[in-house]
N, C-alpha and C positions, 0 to 999 in steps of 0.2 A: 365479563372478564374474558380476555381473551389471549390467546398463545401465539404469538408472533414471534415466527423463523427466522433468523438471518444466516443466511449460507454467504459464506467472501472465500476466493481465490486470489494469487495474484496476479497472475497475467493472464492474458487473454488465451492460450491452448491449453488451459487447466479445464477442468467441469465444475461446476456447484452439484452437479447431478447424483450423486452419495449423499452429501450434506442436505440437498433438498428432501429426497427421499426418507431420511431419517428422521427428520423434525417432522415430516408429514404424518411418518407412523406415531412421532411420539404427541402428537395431537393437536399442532398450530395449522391454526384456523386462514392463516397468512402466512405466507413464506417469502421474501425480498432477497433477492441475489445479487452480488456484483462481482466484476473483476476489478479488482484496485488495492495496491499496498498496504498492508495494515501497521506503515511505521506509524501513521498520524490519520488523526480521522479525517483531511484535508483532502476534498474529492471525494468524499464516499457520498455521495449523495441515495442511495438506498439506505442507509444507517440514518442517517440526517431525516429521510423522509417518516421512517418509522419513530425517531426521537419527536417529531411536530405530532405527530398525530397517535402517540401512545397515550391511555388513561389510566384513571387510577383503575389498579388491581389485575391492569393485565400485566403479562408477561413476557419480557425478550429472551428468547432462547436463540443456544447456537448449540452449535457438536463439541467444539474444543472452544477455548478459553483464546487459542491464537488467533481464530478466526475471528474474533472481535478486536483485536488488536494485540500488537506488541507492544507497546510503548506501558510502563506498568501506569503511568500515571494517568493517560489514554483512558486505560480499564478504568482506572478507579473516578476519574471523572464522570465517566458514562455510568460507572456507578450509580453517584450522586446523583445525577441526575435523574438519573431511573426513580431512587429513593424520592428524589421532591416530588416527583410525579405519582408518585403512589403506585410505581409498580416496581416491577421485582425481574432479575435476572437468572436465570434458568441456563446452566450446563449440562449438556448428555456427560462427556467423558472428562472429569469423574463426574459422577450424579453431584450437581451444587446448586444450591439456590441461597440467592442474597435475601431471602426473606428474614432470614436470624441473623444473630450476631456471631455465631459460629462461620452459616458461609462467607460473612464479607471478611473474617480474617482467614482462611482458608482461599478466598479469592485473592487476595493482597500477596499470599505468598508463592500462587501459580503464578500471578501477573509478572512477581520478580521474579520469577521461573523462566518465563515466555522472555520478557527481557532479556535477559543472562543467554537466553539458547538463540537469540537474534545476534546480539555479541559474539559469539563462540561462531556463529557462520560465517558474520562479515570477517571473524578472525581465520578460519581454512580457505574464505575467495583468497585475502592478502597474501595467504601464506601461496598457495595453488599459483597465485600469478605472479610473482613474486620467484617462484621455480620454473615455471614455463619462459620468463622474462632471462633466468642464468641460464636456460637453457637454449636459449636463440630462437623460442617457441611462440612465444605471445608478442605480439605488435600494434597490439590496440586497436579498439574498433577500426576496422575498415571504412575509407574514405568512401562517400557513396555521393558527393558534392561534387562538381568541377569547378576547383576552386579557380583555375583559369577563367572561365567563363564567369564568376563572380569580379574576379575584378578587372575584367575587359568588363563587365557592364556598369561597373562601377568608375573605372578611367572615362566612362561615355556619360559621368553626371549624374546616372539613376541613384536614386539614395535609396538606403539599405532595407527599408519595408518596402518600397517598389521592387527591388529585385528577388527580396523573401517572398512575394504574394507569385512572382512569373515563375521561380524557382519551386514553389510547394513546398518550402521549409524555413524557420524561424530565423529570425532575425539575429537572435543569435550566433548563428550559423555562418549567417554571412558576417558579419562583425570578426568573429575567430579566423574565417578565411582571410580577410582584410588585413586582422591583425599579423598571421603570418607570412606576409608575404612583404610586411616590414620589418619583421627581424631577421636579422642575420640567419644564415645558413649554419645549422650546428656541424660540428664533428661529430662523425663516429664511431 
């Protein structure tokens, strides 16, 4: 039986270094880190690694209930699964383990927690830019492309993943550049 870590941040200038640290004292045997969002377990391939090779009776532990994810349905999948697997889910804050029937509904209602407070943020970005936008403040990411130079190499026949792989940016990218510069010039 064993105590298996999962420390998640979301971007890359955050640390797992607290979250590691503390599952170490609290006794896993393995610790797996990543940086990667936790709307969806999509890319997290440290989660995913630890889901193939968990057994019956060990244990996934994190610090918070968010660092496993926000999505509540996310949570409670990984639940399951956990459960077919015969092992069990382990929270430092608050102290929770899925091993009863008490923690998995005590989990289900952090998860709609975690949820709710993912909402409530993307709800003060909208509102935050949204007031920086009436206030002549916000202009949206910054162009960091020349979209000129997209479609001079585009007017020269190169097709659009040739000039994504010369440029070091996705195809997408250029397509959007492409696209604007056949629409109309707005007011403003």
């Amino acid at each position: 039986m064993s105590l298996i870590g999962y420390a998640r941040v979301s971007t890359a200038d955050l640390s797992t270094d607290t979250q590691t640290d503390r599952l170490k004292a609290a006794g896993c045997d393995i610790v797996r880190q990543e940086k990667a969002s936790g709307r969806s377990r999509e890319g997290r391939t440290e989660l995913e690694t630890i889901l193939d090779f968990i057994r019956p009776g060990d244990t996934l532990m994190v610090v918070k209930l968010d660092r496993l994810g926000r999505s509540t349905r996310d949570v409670l999948n990984l639940v399951h699964e956990l459960d077919q697997r015969g092992a069990a889910l382990r929270i430092l804050e608050p102290d929770l383990s899925t091993a009863g029937p008490l923690g998995r509904m005590v989990l289900t209602v952090l998860g709609m927690v975690a949820e709710m407070e993912l909402g409530f943020i993307k709800e003060r970005q909208a509102a935050g830019i949204a007031k920086a936008k009436a206030n002549g403040v916000y202009k949206g990411r910054p162009v960091t492309l020349d979209h000129d130079q997209i479609r001079a190499l585009r007017a020269q026949g190169i097709g659009p993943t040739a000039i994504a792989e010369r440029l070091g940016c996705s195809r997408g990218a250029v397509y959007k550049a492409i696209s604007r510069s056949q629409q109309p010039a707005r007011r403003q």
